[in-house]
N, C-alpha and C positions, 0 to 999 in steps of 0.2 A: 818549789812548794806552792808558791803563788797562782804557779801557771798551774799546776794541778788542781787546786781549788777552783779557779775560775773557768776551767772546763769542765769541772764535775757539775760546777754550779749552770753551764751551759744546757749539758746532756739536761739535768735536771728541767729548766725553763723549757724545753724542748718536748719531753715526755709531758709536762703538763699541759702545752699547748695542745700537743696531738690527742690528748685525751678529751680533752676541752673541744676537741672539731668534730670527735666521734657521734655520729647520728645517731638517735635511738631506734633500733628498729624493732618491728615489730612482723608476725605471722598475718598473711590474709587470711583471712575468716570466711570460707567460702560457702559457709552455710545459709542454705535456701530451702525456704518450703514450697513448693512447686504449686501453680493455680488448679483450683481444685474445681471452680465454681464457671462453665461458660453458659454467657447469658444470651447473645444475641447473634442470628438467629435462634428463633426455636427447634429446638429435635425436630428432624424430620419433617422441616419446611420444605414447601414444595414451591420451588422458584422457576419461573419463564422466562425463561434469559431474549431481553431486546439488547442486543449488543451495544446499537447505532443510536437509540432513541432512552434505552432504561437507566434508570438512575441508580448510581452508588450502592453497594450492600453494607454498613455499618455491621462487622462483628466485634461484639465485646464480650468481658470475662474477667471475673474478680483479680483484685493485682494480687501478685507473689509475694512473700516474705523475705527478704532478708535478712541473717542471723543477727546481722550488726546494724539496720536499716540502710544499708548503702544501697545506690540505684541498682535496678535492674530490670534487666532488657528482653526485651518481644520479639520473638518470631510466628506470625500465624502459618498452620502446614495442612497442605493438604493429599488426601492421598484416597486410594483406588477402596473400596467399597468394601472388598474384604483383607485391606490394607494394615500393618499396622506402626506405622510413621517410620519403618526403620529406614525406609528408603521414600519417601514422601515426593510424590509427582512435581510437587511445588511448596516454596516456600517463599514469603519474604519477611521484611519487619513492619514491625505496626507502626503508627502515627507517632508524628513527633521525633521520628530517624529511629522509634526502637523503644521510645522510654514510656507510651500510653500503653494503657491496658486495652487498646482499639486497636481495629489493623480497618480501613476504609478500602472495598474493592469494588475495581469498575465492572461493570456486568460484560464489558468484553472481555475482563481479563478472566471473570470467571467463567467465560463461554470456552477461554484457551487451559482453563483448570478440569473442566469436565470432559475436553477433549484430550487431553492427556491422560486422565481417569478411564479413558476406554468409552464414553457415552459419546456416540455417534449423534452425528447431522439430523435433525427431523426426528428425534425420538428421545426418550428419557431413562436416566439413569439415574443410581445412586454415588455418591463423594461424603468423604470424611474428612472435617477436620478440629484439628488438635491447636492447642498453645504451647510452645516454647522459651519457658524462661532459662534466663542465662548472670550468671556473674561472675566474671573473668572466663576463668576456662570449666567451670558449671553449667552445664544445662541439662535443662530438666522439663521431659514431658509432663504436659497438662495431666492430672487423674482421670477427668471426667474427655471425653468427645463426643461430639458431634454428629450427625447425617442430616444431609441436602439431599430433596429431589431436583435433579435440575432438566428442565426440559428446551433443550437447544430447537434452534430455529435450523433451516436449512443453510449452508452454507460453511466456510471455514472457519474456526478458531484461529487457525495460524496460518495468514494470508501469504502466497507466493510474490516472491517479490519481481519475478521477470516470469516470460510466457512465451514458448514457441509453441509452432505448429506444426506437423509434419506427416507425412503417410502418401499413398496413391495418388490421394485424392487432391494434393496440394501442387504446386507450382514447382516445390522444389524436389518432389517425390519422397521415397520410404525414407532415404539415407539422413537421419537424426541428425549427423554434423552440419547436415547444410539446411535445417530446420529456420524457419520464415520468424523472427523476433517481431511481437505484437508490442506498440505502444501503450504504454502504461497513463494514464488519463486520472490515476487516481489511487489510494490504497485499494485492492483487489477488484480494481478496473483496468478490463486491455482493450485495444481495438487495433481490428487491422482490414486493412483494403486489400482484396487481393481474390484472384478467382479458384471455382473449387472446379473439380470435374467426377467423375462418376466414380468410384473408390472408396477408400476407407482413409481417415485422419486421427492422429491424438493429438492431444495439449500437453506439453511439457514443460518444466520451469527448466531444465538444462539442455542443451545441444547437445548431450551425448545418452548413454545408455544408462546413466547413474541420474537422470532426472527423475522424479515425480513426476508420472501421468496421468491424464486428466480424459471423460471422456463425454458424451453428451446419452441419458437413457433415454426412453419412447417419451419421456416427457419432457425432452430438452435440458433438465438438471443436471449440473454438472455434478459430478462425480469421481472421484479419485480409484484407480483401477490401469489396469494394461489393454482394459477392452477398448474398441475403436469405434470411431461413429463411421458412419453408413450413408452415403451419399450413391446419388442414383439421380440420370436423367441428364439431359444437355449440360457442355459448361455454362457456368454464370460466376459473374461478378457482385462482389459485394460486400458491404461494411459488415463485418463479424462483431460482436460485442460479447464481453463478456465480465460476471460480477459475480467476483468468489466470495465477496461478502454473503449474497443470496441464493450462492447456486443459480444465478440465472443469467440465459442467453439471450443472443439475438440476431438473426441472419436477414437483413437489409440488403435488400439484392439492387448496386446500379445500373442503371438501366441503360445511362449517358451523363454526360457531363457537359455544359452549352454555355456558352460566350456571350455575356450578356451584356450588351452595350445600354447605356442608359435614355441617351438622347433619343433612341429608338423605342425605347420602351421594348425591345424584344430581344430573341438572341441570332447573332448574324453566324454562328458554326457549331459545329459537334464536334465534339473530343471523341476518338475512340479509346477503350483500354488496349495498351498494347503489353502488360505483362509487371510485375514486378512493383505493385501500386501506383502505377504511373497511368495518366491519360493523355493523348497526345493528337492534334488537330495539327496535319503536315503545312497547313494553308488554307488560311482565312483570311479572301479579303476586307478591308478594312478601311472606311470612309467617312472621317470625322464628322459631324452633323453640323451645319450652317443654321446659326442663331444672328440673329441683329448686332449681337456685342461680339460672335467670333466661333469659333468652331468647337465643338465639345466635342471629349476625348473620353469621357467616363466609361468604366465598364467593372464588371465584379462575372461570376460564374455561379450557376443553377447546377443540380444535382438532381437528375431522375431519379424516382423512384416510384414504384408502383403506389405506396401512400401520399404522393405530391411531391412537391418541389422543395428544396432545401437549398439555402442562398450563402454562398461563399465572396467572403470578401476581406475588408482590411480593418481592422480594429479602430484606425481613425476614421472621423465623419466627411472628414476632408483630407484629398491630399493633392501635391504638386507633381509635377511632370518627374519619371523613374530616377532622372541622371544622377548620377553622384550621394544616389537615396544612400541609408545602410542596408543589412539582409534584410532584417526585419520590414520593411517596407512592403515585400513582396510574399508574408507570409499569408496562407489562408485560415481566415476563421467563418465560424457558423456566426452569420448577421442574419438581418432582416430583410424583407423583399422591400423596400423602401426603395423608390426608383434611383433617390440622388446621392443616399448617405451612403458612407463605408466602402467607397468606390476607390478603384484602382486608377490612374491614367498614362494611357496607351505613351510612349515617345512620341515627340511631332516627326520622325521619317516614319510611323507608319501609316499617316495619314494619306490613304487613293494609294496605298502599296498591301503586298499579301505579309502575313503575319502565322508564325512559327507558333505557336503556342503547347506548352506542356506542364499538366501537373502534377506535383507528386504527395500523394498522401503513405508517403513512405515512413515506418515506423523509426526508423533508426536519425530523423530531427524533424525538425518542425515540418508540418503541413505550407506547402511554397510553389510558386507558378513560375516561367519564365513566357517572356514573349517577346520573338525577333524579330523586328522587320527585314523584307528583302525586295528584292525585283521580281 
């Protein structure tokens, strides 16, 4: 009987415990009054998008309510002209991860909002946009919206991030697989060395038939499209450039490429192109220059071009004999015609011996020379 007591008396201490752990719960409240009130910009501002240069657009708009005052969260959206947010071109959250009544946008990102909206490169369109609040699994479009005029510059909203080239007119001909890869110099900056010939070319961001292609009109703008630019007239050589921030080109024709010793003040060879970004001078002889203290070896490389001369050389002001350099040693950059700085020096076997010389401003690594001595 005892033990029966003193297990009832268990279960009992047991049952009160567990009642005693029980949390109190409660229903979320997921009641919200949706923002009714947007203030900033004005209806049917008329905005000129500078991507690179313009400053920030501050949109703001009365906060929400919540039934219970608990937080709640922003999304600003935007969408196509006769849009209506069911599918919104873009969205993200406002300031402060979501919790301000502000969403702060950069005029690039609106230049990539307008271009999704459908408003083309160099001309203007209308965009809409709306507010988003949300609590828990609640959201709720703005009442009132918005319209932007936006007037885009020439150029991309949504820059390619790689760039071939390809067609007749190129080195590597029509077949797209085996399309010429331009150096990239910069967000929607390419360049490439390499010669054209009389035919037609496009610009592509992929090696195959699934790229985006790019093309040059009468006014050298680029342009997105399957048309092909138009070449005509002997081959030539030349630095190609190209800036899909602005739609704009540039075809720099080399003329030569020349071996520029310093001690001489002038250049003792010509490189010729022999294909494939490369320049190459089979043999150049090569004769250190007699000073009082000992022989100088210095030299860097000039670049014809119908506009003058452009000076290639070593990014330090000084340097030591090639041996045992790293790669970088031997890389080219654009210096200054400065007779003594940013100069290269020759090995001492090629001093009163002939010299191999080759450079490559080949896209796929750094801009780099090599030069061998021989008999």
């Amino acid at each position: 009987m005892k033990t029966l007591i003193k297990l009832s008396f268990a279960v009992l201490l047991a049952v009160v415990a567990f009642t005693s752990c029980k949390k109190d719960t409660r229903s979320l409240n997921l009641g919200l009054t949706p923002v009714s009130i947007l203030n900033e910009p004005s209806d049917q501002a008329d905005i000129k998008i500078q991507p690179i240069t313009g400053s920030s657009l501050v949109f703001k708009w009365n906060a929400a309510q919540a039934a219970d005052g608990d937080l709640v969260l922003y999304e600003i959206a935007f969408d196509k002209a006769d849009g209506n947010f069911s599918k919104p071109v873009y969205k993200t959250v406002s300031d402060g991860s979501g919790v301000q009544a502000q969403a702060t946008i950069t005029q690039k990102d609106l230049n990539k909002i307008a271009a999704l909206a459908g408003v083309a490169s160099s001309s203007s369109g209308k965009i809409k946009w709306a507010v988003i609040a949300s609590k828990a699994t609640n959201a709720m479009l703005s009442t009132m919206t918005r319209s932007l005029t936006i007037e885009r510059p020439a150029g991309f909203a949504i820059l390619p991030t790689a760039m071939y080239l390809t067609g007749t007119a190129t080195e590597s001909g029509a077949d797209v697989t085996k399309a010429i890869p331009l150096k990239k110099t910069a967000d929607g900056l390419f360049e490439l060395y390499t010669s054209l010939k009389a035919g037609t070319y496009q610009l592509t961001d992929k090696p195959d038939a699934s790229g985006t292609k790019y093309y040059l009109n009468a006014s050298n703008v680029i342009q997105q499209g399957t048309s092909s630019t138009t070449v005509s007239g002997a081959t030539k050589t030349y630095r190609l450039s190209y800036d899909f921030n602005v739609a704009t080109t540039d075809a720099t024709e080399i003329q030569s490429v020349g071996l520029y010793m310093s001690a001489y003040n002038d250049e003792i060879g010509q490189l010729a192109y022999i294909g494939n970004s490369t320049w190459e001078a089979a043999k150049i002889p090569v004769t250190f220059y007699q000073f009082s203290w000992g022989r100088d070896e210095r030299f860097k490389y000039i670049i014809h071009t119908p506009a003058g001369l452009e000076y290639y050389g070593s990014e330090n002001a000084n340097n030591d004999a090639p041996a045992g350099k790293p790669a970088d040693y031997f890389y080219l950059l654009p210096v200054t015609n400065d007779q003594w700085n940013n100069t290269y020096k020759f090995d001492p076997a090629a001093d009163t011996h002939n010299v191999k010389v080759d450079v490559y401003f080949q896209a796929t690594g750094p801009y780099r020379y090599t030069a061998t001595a021989f008999n």
